[in-house]
N, C-alpha and C positions, 0 to 999 in steps of 0.2 A: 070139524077139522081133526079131532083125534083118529091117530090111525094114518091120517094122509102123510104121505112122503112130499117131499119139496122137489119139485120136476125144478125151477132155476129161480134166481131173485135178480132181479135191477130195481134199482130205481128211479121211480115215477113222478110225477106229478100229480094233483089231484085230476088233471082233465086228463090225463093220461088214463089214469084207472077210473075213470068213472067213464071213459071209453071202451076200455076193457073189459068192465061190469054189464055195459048197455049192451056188448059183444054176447056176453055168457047168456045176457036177459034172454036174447032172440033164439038161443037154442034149447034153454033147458030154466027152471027157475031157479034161483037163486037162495042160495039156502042162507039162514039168518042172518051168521057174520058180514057174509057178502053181500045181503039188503041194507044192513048198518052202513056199510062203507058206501054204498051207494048212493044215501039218504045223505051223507054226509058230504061226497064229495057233490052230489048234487047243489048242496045247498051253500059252499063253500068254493068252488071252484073258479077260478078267476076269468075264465074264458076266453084266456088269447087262442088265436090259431097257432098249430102245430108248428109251422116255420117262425112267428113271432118268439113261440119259449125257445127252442132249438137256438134262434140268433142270441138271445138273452142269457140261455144258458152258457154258450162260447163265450160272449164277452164277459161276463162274470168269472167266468173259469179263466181267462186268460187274464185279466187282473189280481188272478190268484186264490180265490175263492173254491174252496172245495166241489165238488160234483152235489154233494149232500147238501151244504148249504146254498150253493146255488137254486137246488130245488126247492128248499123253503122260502127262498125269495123271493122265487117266482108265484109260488102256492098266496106268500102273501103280499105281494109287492109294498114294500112297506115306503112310503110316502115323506117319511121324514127322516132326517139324519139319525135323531136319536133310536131310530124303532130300527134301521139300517145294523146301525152299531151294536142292536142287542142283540140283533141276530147275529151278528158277528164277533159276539163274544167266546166259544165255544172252538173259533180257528185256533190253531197253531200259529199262525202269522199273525203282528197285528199291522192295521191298517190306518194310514193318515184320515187325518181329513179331507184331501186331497184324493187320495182314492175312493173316499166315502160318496166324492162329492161326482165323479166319476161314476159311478155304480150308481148312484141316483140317476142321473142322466141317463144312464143307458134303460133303467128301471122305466123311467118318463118317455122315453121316446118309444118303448118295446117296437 
C-alpha cells in the first residue's frame, strides 16, 4: 500500500468487501493486506443478501442511527439488547429502550 493514492472510500460491509476482494481475486492476485481482509471477512461475514442489509441498513438509519454504525450492526447483528446498546454507545443521540427494542426487531426480521 505505500505509495498508492486512494482513488475513493465508502463504506462497506464485511460481505460487501469480501465481494469486492473475490472481484479483485478473478483478475489479478491479491497482495497480503488484501488476502488478510479476505481471510477475515470470509470467516466473519454475516451472509445476508444484498437487499436484506440495504433494507436493514435504511431502517436503522431511519431510527436514527449513523451510516457507520448501522454498518457494524449489520457486520455483527448483535442479538441482545445489551450488545445492541454497546454498540451504540459511541452515537451522538442516545436511544430509549424503546427504540433498542425496535432495532432489535428489525435486526430479527432482516
Amino acid at each position: 500500500m505505500i505509495g498508492k493514492e486512494v482513488e475513493s472510500e465508502q463504506l462497506v460491509t464485511l460481505n460487501e468487501a469480501k465481494e469486492i476482494l473475490e472481484e479483485r481475486k478473478k483478475t489479478k492476485e491479491l497482495n497480503y493486506e488484501q488476502q488478510l481482509a479476505y481471510e477475515h471477512a470470509k470467516k466473519f461475514a454475516s451472509g445476508l443478501e444484498k437487499k436484506k442489509e440495504d433494507a436493514l441498513r435504511e431502517k436503522l438509519v431511519a431510527l436514527g442511527v449513523s451510516e457507520k454504525t448501522a454498518i457494524k450492526i449489520i457486520d455483527i447483528l448483535p442479538e441482545s439488547a445489551i450488545l445492541l446498546k454497546q454498540m451504540l454507545v459511541h452515537e451522538s443521540s442516545t436511544f430509549s429502550d424503546a427504540d433498542a427494542a425496535k432495532m432489535l426487531e428489525a435486526i430479527k426480521g432482516k
